[in-house]
Each structure stands twice: as structure tokens, then as C-alpha cells.
KEKE-3310 file (N, C-alpha, C; in steps of 0.2 Angstrom, whole numbers, plus 5000, padded with zeros to 4 digits):
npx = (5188:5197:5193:5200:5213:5212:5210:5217:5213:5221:5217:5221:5226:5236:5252:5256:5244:5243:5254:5253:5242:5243:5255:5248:5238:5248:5251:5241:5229:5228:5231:5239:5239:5244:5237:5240:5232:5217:5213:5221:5220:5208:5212:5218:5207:5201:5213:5215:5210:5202:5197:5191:5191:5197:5194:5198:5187:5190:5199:5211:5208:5197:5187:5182:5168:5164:5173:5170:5158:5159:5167:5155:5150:5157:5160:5149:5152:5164:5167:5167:5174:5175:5183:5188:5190:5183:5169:5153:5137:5129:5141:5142:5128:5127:5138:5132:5122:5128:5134:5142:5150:5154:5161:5172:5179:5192:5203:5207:5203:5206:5213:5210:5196:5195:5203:5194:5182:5186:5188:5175:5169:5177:5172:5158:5163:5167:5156:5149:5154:5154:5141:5139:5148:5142:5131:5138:5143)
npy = (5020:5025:5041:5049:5045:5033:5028:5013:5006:4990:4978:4965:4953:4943:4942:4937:4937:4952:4956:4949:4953:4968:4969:4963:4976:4983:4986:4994:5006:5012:5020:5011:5003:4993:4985:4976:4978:4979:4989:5001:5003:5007:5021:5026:5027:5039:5049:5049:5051:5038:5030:5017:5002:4985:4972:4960:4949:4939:4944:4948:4959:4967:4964:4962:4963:4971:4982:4987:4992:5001:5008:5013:5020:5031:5036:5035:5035:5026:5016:4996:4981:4962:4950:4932:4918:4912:4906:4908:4908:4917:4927:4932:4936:4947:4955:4961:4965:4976:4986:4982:4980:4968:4951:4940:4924:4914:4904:4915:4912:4918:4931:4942:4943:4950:4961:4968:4969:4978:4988:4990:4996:5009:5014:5016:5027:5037:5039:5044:5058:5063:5067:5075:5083:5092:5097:5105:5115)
npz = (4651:4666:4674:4684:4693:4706:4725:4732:4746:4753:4764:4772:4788:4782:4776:4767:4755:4756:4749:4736:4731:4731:4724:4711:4710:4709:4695:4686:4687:4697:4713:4725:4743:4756:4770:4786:4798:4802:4814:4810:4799:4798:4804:4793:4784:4788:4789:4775:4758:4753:4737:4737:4747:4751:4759:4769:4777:4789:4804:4816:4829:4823:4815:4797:4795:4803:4800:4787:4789:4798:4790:4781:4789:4793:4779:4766:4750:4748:4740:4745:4744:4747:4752:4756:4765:4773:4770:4771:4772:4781:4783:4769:4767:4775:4772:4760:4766:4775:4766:4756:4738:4731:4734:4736:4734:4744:4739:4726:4710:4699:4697:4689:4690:4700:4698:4687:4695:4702:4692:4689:4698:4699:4686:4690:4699:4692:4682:4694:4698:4687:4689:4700:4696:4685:4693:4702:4691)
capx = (5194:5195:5195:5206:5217:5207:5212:5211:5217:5218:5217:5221:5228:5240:5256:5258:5239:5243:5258:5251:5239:5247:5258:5243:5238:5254:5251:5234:5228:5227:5237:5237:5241:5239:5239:5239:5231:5209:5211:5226:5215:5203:5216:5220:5203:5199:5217:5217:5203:5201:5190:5189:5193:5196:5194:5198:5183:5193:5206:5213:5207:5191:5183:5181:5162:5165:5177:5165:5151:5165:5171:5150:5148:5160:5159:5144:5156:5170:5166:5171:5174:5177:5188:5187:5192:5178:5164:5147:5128:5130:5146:5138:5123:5129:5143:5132:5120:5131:5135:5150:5149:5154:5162:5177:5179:5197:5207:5202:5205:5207:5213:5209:5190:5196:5204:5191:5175:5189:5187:5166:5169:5180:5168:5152:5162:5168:5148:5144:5159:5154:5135:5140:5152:5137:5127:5142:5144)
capy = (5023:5030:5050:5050:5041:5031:5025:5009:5002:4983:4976:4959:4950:4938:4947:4937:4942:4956:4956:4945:4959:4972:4966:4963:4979:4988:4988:4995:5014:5013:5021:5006:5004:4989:4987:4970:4976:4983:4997:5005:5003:5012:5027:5028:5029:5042:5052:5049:5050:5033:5028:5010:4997:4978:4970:4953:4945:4937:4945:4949:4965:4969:4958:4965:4967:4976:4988:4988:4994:5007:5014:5013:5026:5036:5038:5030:5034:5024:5008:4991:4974:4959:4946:4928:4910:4908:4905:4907:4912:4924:4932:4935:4941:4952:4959:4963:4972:4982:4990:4980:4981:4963:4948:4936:4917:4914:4908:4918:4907:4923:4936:4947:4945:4956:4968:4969:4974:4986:4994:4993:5004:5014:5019:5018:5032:5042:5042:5048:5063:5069:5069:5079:5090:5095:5098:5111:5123)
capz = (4654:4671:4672:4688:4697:4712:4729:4734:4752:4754:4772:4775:4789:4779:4773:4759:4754:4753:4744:4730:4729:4731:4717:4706:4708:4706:4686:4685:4686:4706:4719:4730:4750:4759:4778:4789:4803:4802:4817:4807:4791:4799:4804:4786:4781:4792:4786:4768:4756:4751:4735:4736:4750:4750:4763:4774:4784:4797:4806:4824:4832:4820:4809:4788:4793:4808:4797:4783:4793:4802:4785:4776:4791:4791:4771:4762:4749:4750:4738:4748:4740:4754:4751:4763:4766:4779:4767:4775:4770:4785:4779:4763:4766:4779:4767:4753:4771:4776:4760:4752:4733:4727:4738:4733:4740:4745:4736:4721:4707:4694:4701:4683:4689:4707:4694:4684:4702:4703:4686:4688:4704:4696:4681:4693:4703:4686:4683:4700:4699:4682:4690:4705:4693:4683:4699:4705:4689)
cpx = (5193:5196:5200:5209:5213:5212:5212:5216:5215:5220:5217:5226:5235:5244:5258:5251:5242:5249:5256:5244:5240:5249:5253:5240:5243:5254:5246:5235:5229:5233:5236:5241:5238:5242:5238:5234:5224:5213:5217:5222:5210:5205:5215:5215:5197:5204:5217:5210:5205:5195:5188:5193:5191:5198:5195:5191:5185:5198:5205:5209:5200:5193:5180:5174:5158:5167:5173:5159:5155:5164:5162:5148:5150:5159:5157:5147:5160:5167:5172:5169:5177:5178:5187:5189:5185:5170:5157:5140:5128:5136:5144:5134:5124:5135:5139:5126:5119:5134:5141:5147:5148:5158:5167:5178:5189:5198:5205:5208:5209:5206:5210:5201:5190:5199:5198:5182:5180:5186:5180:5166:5172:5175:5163:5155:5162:5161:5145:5147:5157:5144:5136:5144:5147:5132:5132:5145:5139)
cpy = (5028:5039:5052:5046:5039:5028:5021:5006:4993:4983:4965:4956:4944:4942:4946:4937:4948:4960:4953:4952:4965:4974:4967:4971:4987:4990:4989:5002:5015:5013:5019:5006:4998:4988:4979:4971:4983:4989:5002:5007:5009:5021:5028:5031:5034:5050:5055:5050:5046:5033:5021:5007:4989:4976:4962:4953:4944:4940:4947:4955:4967:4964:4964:4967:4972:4984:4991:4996:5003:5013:5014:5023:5032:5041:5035:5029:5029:5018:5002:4983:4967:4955:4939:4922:4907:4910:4903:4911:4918:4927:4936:4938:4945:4956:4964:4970:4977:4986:4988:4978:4975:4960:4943:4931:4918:4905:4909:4915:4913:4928:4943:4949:4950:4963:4970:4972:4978:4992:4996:4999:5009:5018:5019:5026:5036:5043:5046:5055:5069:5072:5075:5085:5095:5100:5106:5116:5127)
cpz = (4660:4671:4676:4691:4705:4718:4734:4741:4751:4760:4772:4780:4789:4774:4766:4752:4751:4749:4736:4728:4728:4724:4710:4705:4705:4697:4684:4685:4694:4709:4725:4737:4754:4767:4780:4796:4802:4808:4815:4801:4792:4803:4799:4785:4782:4790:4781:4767:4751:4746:4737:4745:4748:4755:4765:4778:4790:4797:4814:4824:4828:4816:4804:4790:4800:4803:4792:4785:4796:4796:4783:4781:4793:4784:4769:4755:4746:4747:4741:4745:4747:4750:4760:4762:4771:4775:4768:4772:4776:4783:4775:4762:4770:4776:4763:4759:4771:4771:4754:4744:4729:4732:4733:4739:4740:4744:4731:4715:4700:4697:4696:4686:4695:4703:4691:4689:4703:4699:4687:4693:4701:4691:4686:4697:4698:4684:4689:4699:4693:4682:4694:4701:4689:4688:4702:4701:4689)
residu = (UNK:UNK:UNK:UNK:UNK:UNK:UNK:UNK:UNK:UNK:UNK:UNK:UNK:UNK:UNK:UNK:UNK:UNK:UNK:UNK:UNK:UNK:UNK:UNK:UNK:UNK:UNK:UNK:UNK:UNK:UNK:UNK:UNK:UNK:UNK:UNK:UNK:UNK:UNK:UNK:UNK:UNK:UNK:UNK:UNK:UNK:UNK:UNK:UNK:UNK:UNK:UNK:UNK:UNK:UNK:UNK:UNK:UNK:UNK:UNK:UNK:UNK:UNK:UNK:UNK:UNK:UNK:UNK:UNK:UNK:UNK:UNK:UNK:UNK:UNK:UNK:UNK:UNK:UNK:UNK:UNK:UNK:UNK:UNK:UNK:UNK:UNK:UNK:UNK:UNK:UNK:UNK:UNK:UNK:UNK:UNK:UNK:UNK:UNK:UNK:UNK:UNK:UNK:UNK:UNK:UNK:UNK:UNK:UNK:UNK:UNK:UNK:UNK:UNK:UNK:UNK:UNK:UNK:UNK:UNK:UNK:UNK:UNK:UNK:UNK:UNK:UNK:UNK:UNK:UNK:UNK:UNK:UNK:UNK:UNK:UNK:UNK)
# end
């Protein structure tokens, strides 16, 4: 069970993407936020303090492993999940790279297994938080 309530942005391209996800995560622990369009994305997660991202591959104006790459150096941080239809051994190994945590093909046939690399981030980060709480009494 997570200890706090986590932040997760989705970025995809496709409105009905990201409404379908959206959705999906609307009845989980996460207070979610999805955007259409990478350099807005990368506003927000420059704004806000974002635990999670899920990302689009292909899109207009930046590419997911452009964004990836963008948010890893701003906040190493900031666990990223990439999500794609353009299914490629380059894609892939350059996702997992640049720092993105797990990878999903498009269409994702069970959505439960995209909730559930949530929840693993989620406890991986409640492990790091109650490392770093101990570190700062």
C-alpha cells in the first residue's frame, strides 16, 4: 500500500489515448493529469512536482524519447513509463537508455498490467522516501 499519494502525468498525442487513460487511472491512488501536446508536458514538469510520467513515443513537436531524455535531466527522479505503436528495437533499447522504467506496445491489450508498472514505481519510490527519511532525522 502506497504511503502517499503520487503524481503521475500522461502525455500522449491522441485525445482519445488519453482519455482512455485517463479514465483508467481515475480510480486508483493517483492524482493524474494528461496533456496532448510534449513541450506543454515538459512545462508542467518543470512547474509541478511530478512523481511518474507516461509517455507517447511519436508525437508532433518532440518525440517521447526526446521528452524522456529532457525530464531524466532535469529530475533523475521522476520515474518514466513509454507507451508506443511504432514498435521498434531502436525505440526499445533507447527507452530503457535513457532511463525509462518499463515500455508498453500499443495497443495494450490489458490495461491492468499499465496499472500495475504503476504500482511497482509507486512502491519502489515509498522505498526510496522512507530511505532518504531515515537519512534526514
Amino acid at each position: 500500500m502506497q504511503t502517499r499519494q503520487y503524481k503521475l502525468l500522461i502525455v500522449d498525442d491522441s485525445r482519445s489515448i488519453l482519455h482512455k487513460l485517463g479514465k483508467l487511472f481515475a480510480d486508483t491512488a493517483y492524482e493524474t493529469t494528461t496533456v496532448d501536446d510534449p513541450l506543454k508536458a515538459y512545462k508542467m514538469i518543470e512547474d509541478e512536482q511530478f512523481d511518474v510520467a507516461l509517455l507517447d513515443i511519436v508525437m508532433p513537436k518532440m518525440d517521447g524519447l526526446t521528452l524522456l531524455r529532457k525530464i531524466k535531466n532535469y529530475n533523475g527522479m521522476i520515474q518514466v513509463l513509454m507507451i508506443t505503436g511504432d514498435i521498434t528495437i531502436n525505440n526499445t533499447l533507447n527507452a530503457f537508455r535513457y532511463g525509462a522504467s518499463d515500455i508498453f506496445f500499443k495497443p495494450i491489450e490489458d490495461l491492468r498490467e499499465l496499472v500495475a508498472a504503476v504500482d511497482a514505481i509507486a512502491a519502489k519510490l515509498d522505498r526510496i522516501n522512507a530511505i532518504l527519511g531515515k537519512l534526514t532525522k
